[in-house]
N, C-alpha and C positions, 0 to 999 in steps of 0.2 A: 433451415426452412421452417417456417412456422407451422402449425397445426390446420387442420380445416377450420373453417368458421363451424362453430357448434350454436342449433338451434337450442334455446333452452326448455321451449314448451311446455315453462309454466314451474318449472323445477325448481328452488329455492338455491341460494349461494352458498347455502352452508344448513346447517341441521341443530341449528338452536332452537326451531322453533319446536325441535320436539323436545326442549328442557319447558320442564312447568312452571308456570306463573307464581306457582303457592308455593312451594315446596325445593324447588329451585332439582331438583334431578331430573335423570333423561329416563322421559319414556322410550320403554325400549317394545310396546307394542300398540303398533301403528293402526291396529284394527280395533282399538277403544277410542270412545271418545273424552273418557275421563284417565287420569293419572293413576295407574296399579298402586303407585304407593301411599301418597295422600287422598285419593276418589275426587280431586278438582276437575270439573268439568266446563270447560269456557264454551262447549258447544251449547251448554245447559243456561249459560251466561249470557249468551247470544240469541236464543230463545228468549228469554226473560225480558230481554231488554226491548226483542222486537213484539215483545206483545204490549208491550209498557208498562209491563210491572215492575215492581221495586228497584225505581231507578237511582235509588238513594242510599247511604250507609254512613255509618257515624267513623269517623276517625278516633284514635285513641287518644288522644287532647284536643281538649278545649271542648268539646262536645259538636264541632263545626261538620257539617253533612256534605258531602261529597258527590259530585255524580258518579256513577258503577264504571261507566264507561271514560277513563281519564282521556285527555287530550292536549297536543302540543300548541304552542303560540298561534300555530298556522289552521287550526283547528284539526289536524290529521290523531286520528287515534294512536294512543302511544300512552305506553303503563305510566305515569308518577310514582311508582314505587321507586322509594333508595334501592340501588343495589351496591354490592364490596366489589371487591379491585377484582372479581370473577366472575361479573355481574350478575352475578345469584340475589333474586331480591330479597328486600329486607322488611321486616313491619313498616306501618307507616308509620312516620315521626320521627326513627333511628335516622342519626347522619349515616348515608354512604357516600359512594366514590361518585361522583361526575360523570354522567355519558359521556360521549363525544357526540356533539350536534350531528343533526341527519340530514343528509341531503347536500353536503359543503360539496364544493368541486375543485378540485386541487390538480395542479400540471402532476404530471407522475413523478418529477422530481418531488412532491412536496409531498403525493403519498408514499412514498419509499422513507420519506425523513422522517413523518409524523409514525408511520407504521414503526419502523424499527426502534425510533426513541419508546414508545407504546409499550413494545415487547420488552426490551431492553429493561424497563422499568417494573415485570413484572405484570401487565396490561393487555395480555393478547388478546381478550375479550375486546377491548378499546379497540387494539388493533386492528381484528379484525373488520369491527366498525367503517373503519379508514378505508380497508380493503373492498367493503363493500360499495363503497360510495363510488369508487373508484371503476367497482365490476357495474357499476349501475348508470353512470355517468359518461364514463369514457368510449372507445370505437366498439365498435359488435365486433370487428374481429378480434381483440387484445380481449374479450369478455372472458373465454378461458382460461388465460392468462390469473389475472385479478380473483377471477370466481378461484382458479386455484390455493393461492395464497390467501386467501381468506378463509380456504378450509382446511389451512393449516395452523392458521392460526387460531382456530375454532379447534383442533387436535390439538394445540397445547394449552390451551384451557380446559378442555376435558380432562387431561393428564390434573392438570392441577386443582382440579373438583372431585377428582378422585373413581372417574370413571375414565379406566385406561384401556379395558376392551375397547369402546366406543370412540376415545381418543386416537388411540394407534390405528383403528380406522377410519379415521376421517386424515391422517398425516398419508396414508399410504392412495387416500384417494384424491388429496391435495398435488401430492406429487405426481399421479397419474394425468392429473389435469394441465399440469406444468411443465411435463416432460417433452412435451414437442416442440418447446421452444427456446432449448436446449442448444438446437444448431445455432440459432440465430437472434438470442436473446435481447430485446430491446429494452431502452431505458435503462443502460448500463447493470443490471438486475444480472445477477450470478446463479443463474436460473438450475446450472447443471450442481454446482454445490450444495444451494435449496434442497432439490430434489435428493440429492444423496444423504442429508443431513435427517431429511425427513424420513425415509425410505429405512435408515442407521437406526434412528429413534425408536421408531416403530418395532424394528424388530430386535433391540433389547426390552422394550415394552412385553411384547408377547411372548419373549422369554423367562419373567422377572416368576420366581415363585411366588411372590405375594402379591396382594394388590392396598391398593391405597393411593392419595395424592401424590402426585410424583413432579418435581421443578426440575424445566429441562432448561438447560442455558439455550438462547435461541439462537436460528444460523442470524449470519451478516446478510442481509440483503445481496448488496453492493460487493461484496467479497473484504469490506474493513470496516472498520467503527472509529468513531472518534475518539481518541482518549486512549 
């Protein structure tokens, strides 16, 4: 039997958004408005912008001026920064890794395929991506579901940025979110293995004497892989 429907009330899918813009690590205090590590403040950003000052900046070649605030095809805001295969962004100019377009809608066979080739590849940030589209697009009640597995797969990009407190809990909060659906898992999704793989992970994580980036082999969705 599936879970209750969960309202979300505003809550995000996952906790990227408290990794910074500039600096690419997690704030880990929620009651600043600027980054303890680098001092980037996007509220301070957002200010600027809404008064209409310096709506402009020079990029590192060619001398070509930029608006502050980037934006996609659709005109929706969304950084242009490159980011790497951990989506931590990059200068402007450096080649990085490809997003995965925002906004795509895909039957749930096709997010389970794209997600795990994603992972599989080293791409859970990508992945996650997938997952999100999915938590954002698909039924309100399968929302926990998706919203799950997307903040699992936001826990094993943590692990691999090398903040594994914050990673091991966001796997242990993924699999909380996915665990209900355990009895009666849909779209063929191996939901009880998920959750123990994640559950497994996390707590050699919080066992681990050291810390540092850590590369986890990721579960099978489906309970197999190709290949």
């Amino acid at each position: 039997m599936q879970g209750s429907e969960e309202r979300e009330g505003g809550e995000p899918a996952c906790w990227l958004n408290q990794v910074c813009e500039e600096c690419g690590r997690v704030r880990e205090q929620p009651g600043r408005t600027d980054c303890e590590h680098c001092g980037h403040d996007p509220a301070a950003d957002r200010r600027e912008a809404a008064a209409g000052r310096a709506a402009t900046a020079e990029t590192p070649a060619g001398g070509r001026r930029r608006e502050r605030r980037d934006r996609d095809p659709e005109g929706k805001a969304r950084s242009a920064r490159p980011r790497d295969g951990l989506g931590r962004p990059l200068p402007y100019g450096e080649e990085g890794v490809a997003r995965q377009p925002e906004g795509v809608v895909r039957t749930p066979a096709e997010t389970l395929s794209e997600a795990q080739r994603l992972l599989d590849e080293g791409k859970p940030f990508h992945a996650h991506e997938v997952f999100e589209d999915a938590w954002k697009s698909g039924p309100e009640r399968e929302r926990s579901l998706w919203k799950g597995l997307a903040q699992i797969a936001v826990g094993v990009t943590h692990l691999a940025r090398g903040n594994t407190t914050g990673g091991a809990r966001l796997l242990l909060r993924g699999a909380d979110g996915i665990a209900p659906w355990a009895p009666g898992p849909p779209h063929g999704i191996d939901v009880a293995a998920v959750e123990t793989w994640a559950r497994r992970t996390a707590d050699g994580i919080e066992g681990r004497a050291t810390s540092g980036p850590v590369t986890v082999r990721p579960p099978s969705l489906r309970g197999t892989r190709a290949g």
